[in-house]
Backbone as JSON Lines, residues from 0, in Angstrom:
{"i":0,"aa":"X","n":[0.83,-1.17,0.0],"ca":[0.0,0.0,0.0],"c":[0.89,1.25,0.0]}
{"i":1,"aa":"X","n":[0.65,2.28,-1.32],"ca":[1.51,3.22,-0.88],"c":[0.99,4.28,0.14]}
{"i":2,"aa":"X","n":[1.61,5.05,0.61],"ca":[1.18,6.61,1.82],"c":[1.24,7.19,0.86]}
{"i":3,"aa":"X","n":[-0.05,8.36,0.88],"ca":[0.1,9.65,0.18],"c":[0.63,10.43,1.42]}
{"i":4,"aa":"X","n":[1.52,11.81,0.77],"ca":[2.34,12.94,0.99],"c":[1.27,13.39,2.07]}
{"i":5,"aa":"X","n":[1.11,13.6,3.07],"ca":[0.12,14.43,3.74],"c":[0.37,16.34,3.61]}
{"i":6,"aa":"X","n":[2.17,16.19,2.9],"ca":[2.45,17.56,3.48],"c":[1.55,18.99,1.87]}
{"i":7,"aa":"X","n":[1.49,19.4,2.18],"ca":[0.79,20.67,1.07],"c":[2.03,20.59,-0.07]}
{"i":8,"aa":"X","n":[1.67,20.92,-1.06],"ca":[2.68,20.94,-2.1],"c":[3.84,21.81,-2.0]}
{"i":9,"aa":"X","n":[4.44,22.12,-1.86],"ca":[5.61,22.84,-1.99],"c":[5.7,24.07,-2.55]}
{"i":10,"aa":"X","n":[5.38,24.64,-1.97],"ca":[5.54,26.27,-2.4],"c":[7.11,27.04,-2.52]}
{"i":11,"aa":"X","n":[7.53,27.66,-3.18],"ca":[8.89,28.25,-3.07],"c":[9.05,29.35,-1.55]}
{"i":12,"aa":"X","n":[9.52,28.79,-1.07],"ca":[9.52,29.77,0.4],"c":[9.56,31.52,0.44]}
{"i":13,"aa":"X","n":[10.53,31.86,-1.0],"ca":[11.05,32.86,-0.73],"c":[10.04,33.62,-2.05]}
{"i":14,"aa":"X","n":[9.06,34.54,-1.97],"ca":[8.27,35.49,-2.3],"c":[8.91,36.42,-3.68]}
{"i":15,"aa":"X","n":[9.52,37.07,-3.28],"ca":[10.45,37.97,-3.73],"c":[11.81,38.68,-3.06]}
{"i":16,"aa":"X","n":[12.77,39.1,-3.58],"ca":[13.69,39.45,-3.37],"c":[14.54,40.85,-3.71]}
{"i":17,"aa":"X","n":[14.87,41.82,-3.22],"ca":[15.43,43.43,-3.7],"c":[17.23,43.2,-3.89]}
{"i":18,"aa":"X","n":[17.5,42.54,-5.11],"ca":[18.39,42.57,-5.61],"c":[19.17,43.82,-5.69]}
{"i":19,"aa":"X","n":[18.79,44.46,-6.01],"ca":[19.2,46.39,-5.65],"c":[19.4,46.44,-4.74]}
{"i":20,"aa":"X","n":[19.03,46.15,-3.74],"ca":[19.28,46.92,-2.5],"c":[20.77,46.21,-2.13]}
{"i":21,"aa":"X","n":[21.33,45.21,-1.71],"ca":[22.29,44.31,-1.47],"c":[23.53,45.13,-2.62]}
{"i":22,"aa":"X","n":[23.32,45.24,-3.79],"ca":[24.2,46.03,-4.21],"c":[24.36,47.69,-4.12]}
{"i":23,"aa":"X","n":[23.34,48.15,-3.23],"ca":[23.36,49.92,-2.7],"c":[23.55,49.77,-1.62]}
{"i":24,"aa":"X","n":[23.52,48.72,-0.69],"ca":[23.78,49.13,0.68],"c":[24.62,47.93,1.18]}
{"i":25,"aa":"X","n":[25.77,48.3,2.34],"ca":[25.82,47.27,2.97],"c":[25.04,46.79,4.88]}
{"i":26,"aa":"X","n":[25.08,46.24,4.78],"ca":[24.01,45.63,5.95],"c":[24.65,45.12,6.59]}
{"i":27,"aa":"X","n":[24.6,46.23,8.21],"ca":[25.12,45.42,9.42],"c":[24.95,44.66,10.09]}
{"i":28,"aa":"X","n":[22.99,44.69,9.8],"ca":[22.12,43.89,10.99],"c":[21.29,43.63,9.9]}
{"i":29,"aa":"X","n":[20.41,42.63,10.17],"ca":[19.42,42.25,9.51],"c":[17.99,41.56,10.62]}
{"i":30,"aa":"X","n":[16.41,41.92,10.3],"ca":[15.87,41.58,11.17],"c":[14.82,41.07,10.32]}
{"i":31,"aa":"X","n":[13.74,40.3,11.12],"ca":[12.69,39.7,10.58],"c":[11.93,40.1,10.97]}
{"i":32,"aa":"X","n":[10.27,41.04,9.99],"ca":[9.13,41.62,10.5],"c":[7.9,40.96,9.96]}
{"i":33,"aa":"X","n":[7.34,40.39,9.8],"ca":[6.03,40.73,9.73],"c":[5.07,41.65,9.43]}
{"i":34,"aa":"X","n":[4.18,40.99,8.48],"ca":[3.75,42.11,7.5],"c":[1.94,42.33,7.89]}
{"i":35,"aa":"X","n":[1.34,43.4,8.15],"ca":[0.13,43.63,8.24],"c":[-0.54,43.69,6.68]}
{"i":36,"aa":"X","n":[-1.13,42.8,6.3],"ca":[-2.18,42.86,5.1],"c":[-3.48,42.81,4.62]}
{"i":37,"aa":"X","n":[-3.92,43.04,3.52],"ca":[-5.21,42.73,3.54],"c":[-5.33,41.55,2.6]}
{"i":38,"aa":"X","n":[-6.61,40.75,2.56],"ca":[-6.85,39.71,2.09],"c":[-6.5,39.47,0.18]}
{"i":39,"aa":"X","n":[-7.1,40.68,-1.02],"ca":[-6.45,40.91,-2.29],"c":[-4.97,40.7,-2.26]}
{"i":40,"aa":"X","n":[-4.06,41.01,-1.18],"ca":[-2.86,41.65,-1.48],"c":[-2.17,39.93,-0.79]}
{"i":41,"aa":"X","n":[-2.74,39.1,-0.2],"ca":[-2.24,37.82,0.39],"c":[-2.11,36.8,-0.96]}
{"i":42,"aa":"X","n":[-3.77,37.18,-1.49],"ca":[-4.01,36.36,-2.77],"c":[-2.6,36.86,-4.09]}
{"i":43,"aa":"X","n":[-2.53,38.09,-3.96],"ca":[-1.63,38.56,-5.22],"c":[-0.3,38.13,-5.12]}
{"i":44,"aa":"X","n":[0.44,38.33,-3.59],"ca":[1.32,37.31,-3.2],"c":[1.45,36.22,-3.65]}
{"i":45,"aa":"X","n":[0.18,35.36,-3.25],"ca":[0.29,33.83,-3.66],"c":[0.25,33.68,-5.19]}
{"i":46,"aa":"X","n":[0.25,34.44,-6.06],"ca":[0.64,34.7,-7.55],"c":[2.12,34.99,-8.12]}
{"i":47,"aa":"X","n":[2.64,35.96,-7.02],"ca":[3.37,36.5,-7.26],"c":[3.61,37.96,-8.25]}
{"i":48,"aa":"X","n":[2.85,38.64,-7.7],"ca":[2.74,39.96,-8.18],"c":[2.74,41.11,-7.45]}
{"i":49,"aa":"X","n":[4.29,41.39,-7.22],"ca":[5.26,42.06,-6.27],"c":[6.52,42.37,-6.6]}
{"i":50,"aa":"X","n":[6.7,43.74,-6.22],"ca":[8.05,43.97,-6.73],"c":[8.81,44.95,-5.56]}
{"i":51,"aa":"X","n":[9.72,44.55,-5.02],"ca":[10.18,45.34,-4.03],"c":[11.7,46.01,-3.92]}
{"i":52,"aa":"X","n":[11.75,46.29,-5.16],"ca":[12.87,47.37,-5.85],"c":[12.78,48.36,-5.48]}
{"i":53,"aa":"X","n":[11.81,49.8,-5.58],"ca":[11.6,50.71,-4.78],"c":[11.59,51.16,-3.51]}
{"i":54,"aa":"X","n":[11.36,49.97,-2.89],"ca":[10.72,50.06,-1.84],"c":[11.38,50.75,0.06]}
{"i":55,"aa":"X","n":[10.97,51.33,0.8],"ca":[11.76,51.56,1.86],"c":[11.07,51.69,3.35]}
{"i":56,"aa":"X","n":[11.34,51.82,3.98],"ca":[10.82,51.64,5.45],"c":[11.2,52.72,6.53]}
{"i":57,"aa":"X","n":[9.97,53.27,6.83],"ca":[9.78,54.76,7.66],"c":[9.63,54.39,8.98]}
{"i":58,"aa":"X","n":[9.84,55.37,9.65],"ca":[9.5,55.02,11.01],"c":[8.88,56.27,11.42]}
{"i":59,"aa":"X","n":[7.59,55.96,11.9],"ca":[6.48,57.05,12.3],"c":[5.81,57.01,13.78]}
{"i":60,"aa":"X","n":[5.49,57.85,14.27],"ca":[5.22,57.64,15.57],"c":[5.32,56.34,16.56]}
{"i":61,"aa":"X","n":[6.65,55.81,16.14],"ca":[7.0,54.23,16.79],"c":[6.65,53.28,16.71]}
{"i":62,"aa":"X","n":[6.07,52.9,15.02],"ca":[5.75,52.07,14.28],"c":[6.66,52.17,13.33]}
{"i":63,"aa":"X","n":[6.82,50.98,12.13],"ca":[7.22,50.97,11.14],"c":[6.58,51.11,9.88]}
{"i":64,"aa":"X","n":[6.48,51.41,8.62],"ca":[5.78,51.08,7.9],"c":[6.71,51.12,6.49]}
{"i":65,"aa":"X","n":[6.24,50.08,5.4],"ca":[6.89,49.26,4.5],"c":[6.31,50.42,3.25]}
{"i":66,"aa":"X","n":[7.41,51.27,2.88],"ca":[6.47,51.95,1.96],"c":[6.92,52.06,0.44]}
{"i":67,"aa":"X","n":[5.95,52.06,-0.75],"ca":[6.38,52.02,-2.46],"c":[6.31,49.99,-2.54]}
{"i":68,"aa":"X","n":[6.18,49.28,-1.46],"ca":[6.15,47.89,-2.58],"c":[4.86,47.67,-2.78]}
{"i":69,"aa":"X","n":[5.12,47.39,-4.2],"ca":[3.95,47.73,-5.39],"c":[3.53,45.87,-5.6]}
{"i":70,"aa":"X","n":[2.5,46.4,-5.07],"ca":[1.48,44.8,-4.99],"c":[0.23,44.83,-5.92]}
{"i":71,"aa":"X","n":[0.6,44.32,-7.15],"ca":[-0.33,44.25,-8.65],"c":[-2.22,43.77,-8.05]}
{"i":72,"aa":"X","n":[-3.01,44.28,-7.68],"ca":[-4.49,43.7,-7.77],"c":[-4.85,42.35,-8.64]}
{"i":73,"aa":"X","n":[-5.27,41.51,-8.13],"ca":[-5.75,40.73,-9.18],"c":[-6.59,40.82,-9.82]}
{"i":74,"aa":"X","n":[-7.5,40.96,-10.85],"ca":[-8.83,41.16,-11.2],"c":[-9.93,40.19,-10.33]}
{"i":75,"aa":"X","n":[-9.68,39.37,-10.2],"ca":[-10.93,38.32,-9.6],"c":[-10.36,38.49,-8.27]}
{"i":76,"aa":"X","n":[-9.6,39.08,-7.75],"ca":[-9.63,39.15,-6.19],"c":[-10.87,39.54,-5.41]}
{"i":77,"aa":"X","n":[-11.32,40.63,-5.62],"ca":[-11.95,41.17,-4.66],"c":[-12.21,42.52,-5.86]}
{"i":78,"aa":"X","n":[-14.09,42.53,-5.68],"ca":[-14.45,43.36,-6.75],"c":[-14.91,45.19,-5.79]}
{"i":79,"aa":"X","n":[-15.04,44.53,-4.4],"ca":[-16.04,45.4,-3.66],"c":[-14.71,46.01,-2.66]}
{"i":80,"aa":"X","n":[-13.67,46.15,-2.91],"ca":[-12.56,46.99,-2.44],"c":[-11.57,48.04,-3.03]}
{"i":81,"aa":"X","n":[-11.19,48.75,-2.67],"ca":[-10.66,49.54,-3.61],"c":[-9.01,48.95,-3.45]}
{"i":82,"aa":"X","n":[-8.74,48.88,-4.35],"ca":[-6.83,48.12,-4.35],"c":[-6.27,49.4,-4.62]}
{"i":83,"aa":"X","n":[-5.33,49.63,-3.78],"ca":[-4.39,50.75,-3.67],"c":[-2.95,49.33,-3.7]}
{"i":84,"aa":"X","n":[-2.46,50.3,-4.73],"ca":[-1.29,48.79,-4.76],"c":[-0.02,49.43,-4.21]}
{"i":85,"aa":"X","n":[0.48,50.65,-4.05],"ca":[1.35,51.41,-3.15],"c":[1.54,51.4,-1.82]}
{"i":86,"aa":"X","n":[0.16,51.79,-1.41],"ca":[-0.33,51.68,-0.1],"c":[0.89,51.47,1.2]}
{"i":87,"aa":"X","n":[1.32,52.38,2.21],"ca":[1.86,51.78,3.29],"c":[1.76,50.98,4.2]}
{"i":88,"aa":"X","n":[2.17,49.66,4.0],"ca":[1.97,48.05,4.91],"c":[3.06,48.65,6.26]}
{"i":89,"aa":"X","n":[2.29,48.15,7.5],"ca":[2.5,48.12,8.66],"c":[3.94,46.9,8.65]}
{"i":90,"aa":"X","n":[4.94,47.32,9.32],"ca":[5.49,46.06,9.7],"c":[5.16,45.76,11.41]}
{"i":91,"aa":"X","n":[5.36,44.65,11.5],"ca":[5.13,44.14,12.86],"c":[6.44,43.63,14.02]}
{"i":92,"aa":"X","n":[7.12,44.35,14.3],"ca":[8.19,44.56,15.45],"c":[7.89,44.52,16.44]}
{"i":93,"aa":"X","n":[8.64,43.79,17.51],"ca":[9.28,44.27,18.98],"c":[9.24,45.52,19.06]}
{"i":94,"aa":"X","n":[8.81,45.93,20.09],"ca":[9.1,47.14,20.44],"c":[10.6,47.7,20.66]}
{"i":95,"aa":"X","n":[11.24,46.75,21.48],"ca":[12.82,46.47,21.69],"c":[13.5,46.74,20.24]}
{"i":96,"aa":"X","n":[12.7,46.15,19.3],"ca":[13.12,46.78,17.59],"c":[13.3,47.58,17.48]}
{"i":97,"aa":"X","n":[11.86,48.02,17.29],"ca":[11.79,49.28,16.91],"c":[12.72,50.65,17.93]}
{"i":98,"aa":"X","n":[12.73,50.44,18.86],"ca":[13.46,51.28,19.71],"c":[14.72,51.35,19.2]}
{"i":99,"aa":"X","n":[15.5,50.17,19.19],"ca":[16.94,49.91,18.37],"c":[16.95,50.45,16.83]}
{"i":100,"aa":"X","n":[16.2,50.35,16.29],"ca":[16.16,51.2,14.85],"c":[16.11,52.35,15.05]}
{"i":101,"aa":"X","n":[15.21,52.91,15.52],"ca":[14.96,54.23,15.61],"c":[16.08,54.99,15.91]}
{"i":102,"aa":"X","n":[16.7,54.8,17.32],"ca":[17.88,54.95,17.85],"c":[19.02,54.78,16.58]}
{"i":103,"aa":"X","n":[19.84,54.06,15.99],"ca":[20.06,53.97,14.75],"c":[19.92,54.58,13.6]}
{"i":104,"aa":"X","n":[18.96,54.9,13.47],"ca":[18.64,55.92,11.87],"c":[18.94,57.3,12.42]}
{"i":105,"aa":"X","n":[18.78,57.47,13.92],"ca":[18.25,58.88,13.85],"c":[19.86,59.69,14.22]}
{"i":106,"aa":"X","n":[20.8,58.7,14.98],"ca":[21.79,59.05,15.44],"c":[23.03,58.99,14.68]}
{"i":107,"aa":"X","n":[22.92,57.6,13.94],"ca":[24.46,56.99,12.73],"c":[23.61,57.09,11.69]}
{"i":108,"aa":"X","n":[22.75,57.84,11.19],"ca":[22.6,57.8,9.73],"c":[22.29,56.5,8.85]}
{"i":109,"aa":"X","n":[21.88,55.26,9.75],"ca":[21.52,54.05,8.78],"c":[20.15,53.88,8.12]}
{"i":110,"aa":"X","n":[20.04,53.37,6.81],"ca":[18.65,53.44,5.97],"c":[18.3,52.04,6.7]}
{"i":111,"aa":"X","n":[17.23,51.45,6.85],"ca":[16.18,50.58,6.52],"c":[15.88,50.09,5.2]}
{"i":112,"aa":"X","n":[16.27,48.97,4.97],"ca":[15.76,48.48,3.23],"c":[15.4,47.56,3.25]}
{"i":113,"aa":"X","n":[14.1,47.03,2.79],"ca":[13.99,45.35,2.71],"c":[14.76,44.45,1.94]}
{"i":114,"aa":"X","n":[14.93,43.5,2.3],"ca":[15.77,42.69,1.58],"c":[14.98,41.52,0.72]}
{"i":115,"aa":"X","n":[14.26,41.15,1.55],"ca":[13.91,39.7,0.8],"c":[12.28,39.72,1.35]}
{"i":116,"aa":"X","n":[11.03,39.19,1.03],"ca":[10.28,39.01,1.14],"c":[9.79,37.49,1.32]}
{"i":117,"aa":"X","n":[9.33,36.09,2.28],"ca":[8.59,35.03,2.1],"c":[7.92,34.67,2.79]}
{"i":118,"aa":"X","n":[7.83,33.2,2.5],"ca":[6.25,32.64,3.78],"c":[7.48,32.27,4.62]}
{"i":119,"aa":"X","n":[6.48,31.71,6.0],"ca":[6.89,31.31,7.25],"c":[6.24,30.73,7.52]}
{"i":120,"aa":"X","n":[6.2,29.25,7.9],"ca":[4.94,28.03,8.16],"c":[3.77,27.98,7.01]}
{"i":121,"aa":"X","n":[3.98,28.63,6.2],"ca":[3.42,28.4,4.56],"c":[2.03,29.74,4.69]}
{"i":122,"aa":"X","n":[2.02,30.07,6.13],"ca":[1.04,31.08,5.72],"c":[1.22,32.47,6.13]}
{"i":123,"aa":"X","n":[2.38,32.52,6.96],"ca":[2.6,33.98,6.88],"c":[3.42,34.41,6.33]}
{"i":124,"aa":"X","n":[3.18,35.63,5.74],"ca":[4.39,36.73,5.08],"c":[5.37,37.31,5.55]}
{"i":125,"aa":"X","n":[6.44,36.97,6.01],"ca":[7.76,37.76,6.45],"c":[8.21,38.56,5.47]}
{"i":126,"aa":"X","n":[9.07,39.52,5.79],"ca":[9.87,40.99,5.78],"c":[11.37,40.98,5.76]}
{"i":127,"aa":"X","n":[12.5,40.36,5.04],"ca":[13.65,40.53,6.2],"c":[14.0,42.02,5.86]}
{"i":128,"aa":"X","n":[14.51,43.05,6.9],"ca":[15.15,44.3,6.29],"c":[16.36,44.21,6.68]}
{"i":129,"aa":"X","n":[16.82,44.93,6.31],"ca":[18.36,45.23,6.47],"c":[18.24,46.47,7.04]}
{"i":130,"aa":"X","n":[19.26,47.18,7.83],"ca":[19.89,47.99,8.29],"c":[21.15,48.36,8.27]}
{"i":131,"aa":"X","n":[21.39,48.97,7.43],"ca":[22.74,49.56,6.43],"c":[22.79,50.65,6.1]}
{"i":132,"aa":"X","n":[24.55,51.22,5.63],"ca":[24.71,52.3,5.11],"c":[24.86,52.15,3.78]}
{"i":133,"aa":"X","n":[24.37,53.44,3.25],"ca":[24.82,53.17,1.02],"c":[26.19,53.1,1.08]}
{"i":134,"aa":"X","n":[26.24,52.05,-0.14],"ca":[28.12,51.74,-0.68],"c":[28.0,53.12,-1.18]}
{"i":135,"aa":"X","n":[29.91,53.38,-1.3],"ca":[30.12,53.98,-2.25],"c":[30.58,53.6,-3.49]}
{"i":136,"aa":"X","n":[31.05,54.68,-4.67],"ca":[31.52,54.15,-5.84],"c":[32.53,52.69,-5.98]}
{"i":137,"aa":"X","n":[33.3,53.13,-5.28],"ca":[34.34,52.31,-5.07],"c":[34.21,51.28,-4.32]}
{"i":138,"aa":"X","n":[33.24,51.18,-3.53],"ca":[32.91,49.85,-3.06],"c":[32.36,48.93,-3.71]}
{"i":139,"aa":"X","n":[31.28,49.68,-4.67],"ca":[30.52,48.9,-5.55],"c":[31.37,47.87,-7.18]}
{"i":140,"aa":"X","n":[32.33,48.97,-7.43],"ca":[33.53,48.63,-8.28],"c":[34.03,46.99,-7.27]}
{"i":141,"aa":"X","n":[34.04,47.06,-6.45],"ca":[34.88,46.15,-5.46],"c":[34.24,45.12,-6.04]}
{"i":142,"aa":"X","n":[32.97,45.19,-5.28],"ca":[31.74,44.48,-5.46],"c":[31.63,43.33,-6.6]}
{"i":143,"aa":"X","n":[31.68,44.26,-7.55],"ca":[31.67,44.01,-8.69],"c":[32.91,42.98,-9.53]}
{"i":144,"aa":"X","n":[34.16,43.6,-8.93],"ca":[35.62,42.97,-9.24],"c":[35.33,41.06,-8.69]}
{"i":145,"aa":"X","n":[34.74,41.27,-7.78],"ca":[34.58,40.3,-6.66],"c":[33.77,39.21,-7.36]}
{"i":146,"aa":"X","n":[32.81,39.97,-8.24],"ca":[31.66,38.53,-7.91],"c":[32.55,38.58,-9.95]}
{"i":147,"aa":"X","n":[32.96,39.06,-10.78],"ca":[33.32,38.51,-11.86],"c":[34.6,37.14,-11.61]}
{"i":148,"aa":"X","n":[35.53,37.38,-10.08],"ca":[36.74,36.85,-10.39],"c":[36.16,35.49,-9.99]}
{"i":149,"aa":"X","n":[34.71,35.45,-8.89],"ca":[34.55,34.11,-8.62],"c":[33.57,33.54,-9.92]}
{"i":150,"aa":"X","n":[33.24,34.0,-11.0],"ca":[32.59,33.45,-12.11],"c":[33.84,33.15,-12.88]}
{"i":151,"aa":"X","n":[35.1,33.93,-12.95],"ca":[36.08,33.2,-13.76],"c":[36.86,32.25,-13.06]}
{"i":152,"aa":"X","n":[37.05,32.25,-11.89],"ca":[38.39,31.29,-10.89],"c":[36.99,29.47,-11.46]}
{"i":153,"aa":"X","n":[35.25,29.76,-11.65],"ca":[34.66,28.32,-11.51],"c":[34.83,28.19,-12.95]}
{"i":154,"aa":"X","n":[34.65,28.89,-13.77],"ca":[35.33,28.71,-15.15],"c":[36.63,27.57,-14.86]}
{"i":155,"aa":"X","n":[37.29,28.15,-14.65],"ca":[38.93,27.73,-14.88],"c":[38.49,26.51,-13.93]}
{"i":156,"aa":"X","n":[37.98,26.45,-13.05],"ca":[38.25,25.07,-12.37],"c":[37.5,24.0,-12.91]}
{"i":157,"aa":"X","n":[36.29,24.41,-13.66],"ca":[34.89,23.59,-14.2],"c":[36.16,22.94,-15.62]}
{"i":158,"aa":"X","n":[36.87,23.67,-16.54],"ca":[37.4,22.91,-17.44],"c":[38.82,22.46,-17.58]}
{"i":159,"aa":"X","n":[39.55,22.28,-15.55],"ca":[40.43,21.69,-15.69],"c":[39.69,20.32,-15.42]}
């Protein structure tokens, strides 16, 4: 007799990702938030229609909020709501966080950027941000020197 899989199919864990940002900033700390949403914008997720290139994170009367990631409406989502796809999403922090950020941005000059977007136990939406300063020119040149010499050093080793 075979067992069927009891587990849900396999979803790709990781949502989306801000490729930009990792090359504009470097990141000292990194934290995990939690995202306040509404029900259209869970469904558009589970599509994948999200882009979090723009995107950046304010801090307002001792909250956070996730602001510019642009979350596409679905048409058959939800007819009787109005979809604002800009819209500022709440993140969900420690207070102990948020205190430590705040403290941080306001004193050493560090941005807030999201980094990566996915699920967590398959149904919630995590946040990771970063907390970093922008590279400069010359770091990014580095950067750059860096990730060509390890595409040529697997070259050279792939066809000895």
């Amino acid at each position: 007799m075979v067992k069927k899989n009891s587990k849900k199919s396999a979803t790709p864990a990781q949502i989306a990702k801000n490729k930009r940002a990792t090359f504009e900033y470097r990141f000292d700390e990194k934290f995990e938030a939690g995202l306040s949403l509404m029900g259209w914008e869970v469904k558009s997720i589970r599509v994948g229609k999200i882009n979090l290139s723009d995107s950046f994170v304010l801090l307002k009367n001792g909250e956070a909020f996730l602001h510019n990631c642009h979350i596409t409406p679905l048409n058959t989502a939800s007819t009787h709501v109005i979809c604002d796809p800009t819209r500022p999403r709440k993140l969900l922090l420690n207070r102990k966080e948020l205190d430590r950020l705040a403290g941080l941005v306001e004193r050493q000059g560090y941005a807030i950027v999201p980094i990566s977007m996915y699920w967590r136990k398959g149904a919630w939406v995590k946040v990771e941000i970063g907390l970093g300063k922008g590279k400069k020119e010359h770091d990014k040149r580095e950067d750059t020197k860096q990730r060509e010499w390890a595409i040529e050093k697997a070259r050279v080793m792939k066809n000895k």
